[in-house]
Structures are given as structure tokens and as C-alpha cells.
N, C-alpha and C positions, 0 to 999 in steps of 0.2 A: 398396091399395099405390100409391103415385105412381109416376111412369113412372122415376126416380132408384132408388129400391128396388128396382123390376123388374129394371131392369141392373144393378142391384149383385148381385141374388138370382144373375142369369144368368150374369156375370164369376166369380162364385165357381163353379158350375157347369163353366163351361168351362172355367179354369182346371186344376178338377181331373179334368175329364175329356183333358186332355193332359197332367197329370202321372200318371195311371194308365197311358197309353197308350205314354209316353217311360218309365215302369218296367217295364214288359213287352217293349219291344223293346229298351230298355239295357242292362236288368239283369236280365232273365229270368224276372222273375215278378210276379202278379197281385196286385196291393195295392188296400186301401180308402181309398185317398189323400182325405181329404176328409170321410170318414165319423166324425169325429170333429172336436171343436172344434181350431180352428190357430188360434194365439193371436198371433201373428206378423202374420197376413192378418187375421182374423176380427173382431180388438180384443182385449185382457184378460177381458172380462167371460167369466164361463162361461155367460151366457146366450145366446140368439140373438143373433144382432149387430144390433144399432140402426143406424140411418144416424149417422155422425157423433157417434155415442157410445163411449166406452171407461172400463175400470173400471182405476186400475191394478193389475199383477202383483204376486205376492208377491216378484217380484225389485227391484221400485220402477221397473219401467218402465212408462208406458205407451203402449201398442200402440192407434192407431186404427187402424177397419176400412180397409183397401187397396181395396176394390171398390168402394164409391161413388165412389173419384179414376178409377178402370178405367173405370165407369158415365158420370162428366162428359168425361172426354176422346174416349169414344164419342157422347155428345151432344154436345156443341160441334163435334167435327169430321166427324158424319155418319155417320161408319163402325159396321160394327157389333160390338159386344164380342168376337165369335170374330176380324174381323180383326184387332184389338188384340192378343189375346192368342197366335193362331196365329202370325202372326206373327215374335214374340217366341221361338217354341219354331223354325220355321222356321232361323231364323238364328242360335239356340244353339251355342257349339261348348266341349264340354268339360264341358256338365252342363246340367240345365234352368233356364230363365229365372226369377227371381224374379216374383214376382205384383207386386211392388215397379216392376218396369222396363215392366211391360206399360202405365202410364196415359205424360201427359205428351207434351209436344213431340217427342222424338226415338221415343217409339215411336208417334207419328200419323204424323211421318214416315216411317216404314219399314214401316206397314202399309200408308200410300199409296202409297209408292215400289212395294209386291208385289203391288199391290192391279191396278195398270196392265197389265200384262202375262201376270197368272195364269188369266184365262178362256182366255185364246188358246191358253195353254202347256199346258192341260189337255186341252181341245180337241183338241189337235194328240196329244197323248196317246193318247187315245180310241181315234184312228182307227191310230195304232201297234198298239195291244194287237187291236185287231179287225184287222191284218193276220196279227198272229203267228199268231193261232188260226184264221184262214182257211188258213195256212198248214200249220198241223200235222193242222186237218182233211184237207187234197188229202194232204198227205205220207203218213199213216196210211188214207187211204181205202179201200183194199182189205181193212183190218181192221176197217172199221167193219161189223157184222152187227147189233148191236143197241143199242136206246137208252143201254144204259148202256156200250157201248164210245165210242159219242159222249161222253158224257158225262167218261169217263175220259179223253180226248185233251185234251178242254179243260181239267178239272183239271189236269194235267200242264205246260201251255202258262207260259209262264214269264210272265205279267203279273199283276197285280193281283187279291184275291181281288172286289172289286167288281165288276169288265169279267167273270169268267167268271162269277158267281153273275146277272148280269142278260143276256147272252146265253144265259143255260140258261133263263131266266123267257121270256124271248121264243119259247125253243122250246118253253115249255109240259113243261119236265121238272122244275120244281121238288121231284116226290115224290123225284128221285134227286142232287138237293144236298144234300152230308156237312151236318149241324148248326153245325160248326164254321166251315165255311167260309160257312155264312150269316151265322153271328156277326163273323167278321172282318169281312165287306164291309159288316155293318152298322155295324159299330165305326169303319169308316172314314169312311163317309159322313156319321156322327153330328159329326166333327170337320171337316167342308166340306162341311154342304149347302147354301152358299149356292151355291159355285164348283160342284159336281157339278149343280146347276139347273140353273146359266146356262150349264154349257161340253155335258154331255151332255145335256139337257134331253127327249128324246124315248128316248134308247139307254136313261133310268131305266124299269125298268119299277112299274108304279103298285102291283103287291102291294110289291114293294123297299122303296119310297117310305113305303108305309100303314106296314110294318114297323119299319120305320127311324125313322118318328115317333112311333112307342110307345116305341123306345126311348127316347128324348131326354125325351120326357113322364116315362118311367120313374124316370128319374135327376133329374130335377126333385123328382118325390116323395123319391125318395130321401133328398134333400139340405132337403128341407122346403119344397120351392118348389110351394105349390097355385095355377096361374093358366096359362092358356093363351093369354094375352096379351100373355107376350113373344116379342122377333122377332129372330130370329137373323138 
């Protein structure tokens, strides 16, 4: 595959790993958004989709693929395909972004314009959600008697299910993280592991980390993508 196909394979990935993600916190439920051909994105052909190829529809349109333009405007301007497309769902308001509005000038622009200020603002994040749960530990500390009453204080703690699922990994209690909430904090990280590198970088813990890149790999397969040699 040339490194144009690679992004293109990747953009279509991402993409639909924040349209599954924006149907589940929108509209309440879990969809295979992607798991089938999009004809719209993908091209007409009911084949896999070629670079730059399309077949057309039986409605007389033809549909080329949207992800190699996703793919060029991530090469030409540097960035990388999730800040393209995150983006875009970022600063959605009233429904999710077309895969259509993620390439081009105005959305380089606005991925650079988020792109400036989101390590910091993450960052500064971090060290929030690790006060509250400092907090609720001292608050509840009298009731703490055993590991899994610790455990319950943090779950409880009102931040993010990432910050409490790797401060439990820090304290070596990962046998008593719910399933689900491992899945969430993985689900999130899968959609910003570049920003969760650079802004927490040390607070990840590395089983988190190993996890969290099966997933990604996971959904690659998924989607027909065999290669470990794209870079998010």
C-alpha cells in the first residue's frame, strides 16, 4: 500500500470510529457504523474502494472515494488524519460532520487553529480530575477499610472514565476495574491518543496503553485494514 492508501484506509477508520462514538452519546445506542460499504464516502463500486476510483450508482451518480482527499490534506498540511477528522466532530453543532467537510482548506485550518492550545488544555485537565479524586479520597477516608472501598470512591468521583481506570492501574488494582469502565476509557483514548501522549504522557499507564493499541489494531482488522504501519 503507498503511504496515500494508508491514510485513506486510516481516515475511513476514524472517521467511523467517532461516528459510532457521537451515536452512542447522541442517540443512545451502539451501531456498526462503517461495517458495511457507504457509498456516499467509500465511492459506488460495491467493491473495496480503490484510490481514486468509483463505479457509478444505480441512481446515475457517481460517488468518488472521500478519504484519499481526507488522506492529501493530512499530507500536504502535516497533521494527522484524526486531527482532521476530530476535529470536525469537535466543533459540530446540531449533528455529526460529514466525512465530506473533514479534507480541504477550512478544515486544516480549524484542525490547526485546535491543534495550538489542546495539549495544554488537556493537561491542565489531568491535574483537575486528579484533584477531585484526591479529594473524595481525604473526604470518604474514614470509610476506606478495603481495597475495593477505595476503589468505589474513585469510581464515584465525577471525572472521566480514563483518569479513574489509570489511577486504579497505578495502584495495582486493576483485578477490581468494572469491564465496562475499562472499555469506556479505552474507547476514549482510541479517539486522542495522540493528545493523551503528549498532555498525560507518564499518568498513562503502559498495560492502559498495550490495551488500548489492540483496540485500535482491532478495528483496523475490522474494517479490512492489515498493516501496522499507519500513524496516527
Amino acid at each position: 500500500m503507498t503511504n496515500i492508501e494508508m491514510l485513506s484506509a486510516e481516515s475511513r477508520r476514524v472517521y467511523c470510529a467517532f461516528m459510532n462514538r457521537y451515536n452512542k452519546l447522541h442517540n443512545g445506542f451502539i451501531c456498526d457504523y462503517g461495517a458495511r460499504h457507504l457509498p456516499h464516502y467509500d465511492g459506488t463500486s460495491t467493491e473495496k474502494p480503490k484510490y481514486g476510483k468509483a463505479i457509478t450508482h444505480k441512481s446515475g451518480k457517481d460517488y468518488k472515494p472521500v478519504w484519499p482527499k481526507i488522506a492529501k490534506s493530512a499530507e500536504s498540511s502535516g497533521l494527522l488524519v484524526i486531527e482532521l477528522i476530530r476535529s470536525q466532530f469537535d466543533a459540530s453543532i446540531g449533528g455529526p460532520p460529514s466525512a465530506n467537510s473533514c479534507h480541504g482548506p477550512r478544515a486544516i485550518k480549524l484542525a490547526l487553529e485546535r491543534k495550538t492550545d489542546i495539549v495544554q488544555e488537556y493537561s491542565n485537565l489531568f491535574n483537575s480530575y486528579k484533584k477531585i479524586i484526591d479529594m473524595s479520597v481525604t473526604s470518604y477516608g474514614k470509610f476506606i477499610d478495603s481495597k475495593q472501598a477505595y476503589v468505589d470512591i474513585v469510581l464515584l468521583s465525577k471525572v472521566p472514565d480514563i483518569c479513574k481506570v489509570n489511577i486504579l492501574l497505578m495502584m495495582q488494582l486493576e483485578d477490581l476495574i468494572p469491564d465496562n469502565v475499562m472499555m469506556e476509557a479505552i474507547e476514549e483514548y482510541s479517539l486522542r491518543p495522540d493528545i493523551y501522549d503528549a498532555a498525560w504522557g507518564g499518568a498513562l499507564h503502559s498495560t492502559f496503553v498495550i490495551n488500548a493499541s489492540m483496540r485500535i489494531k482491532t478495528s483496523r482488522v475490522q474494517l479490512g485494514i492489515y498493516t501496522d504501519k499507519l500513524i496516527l
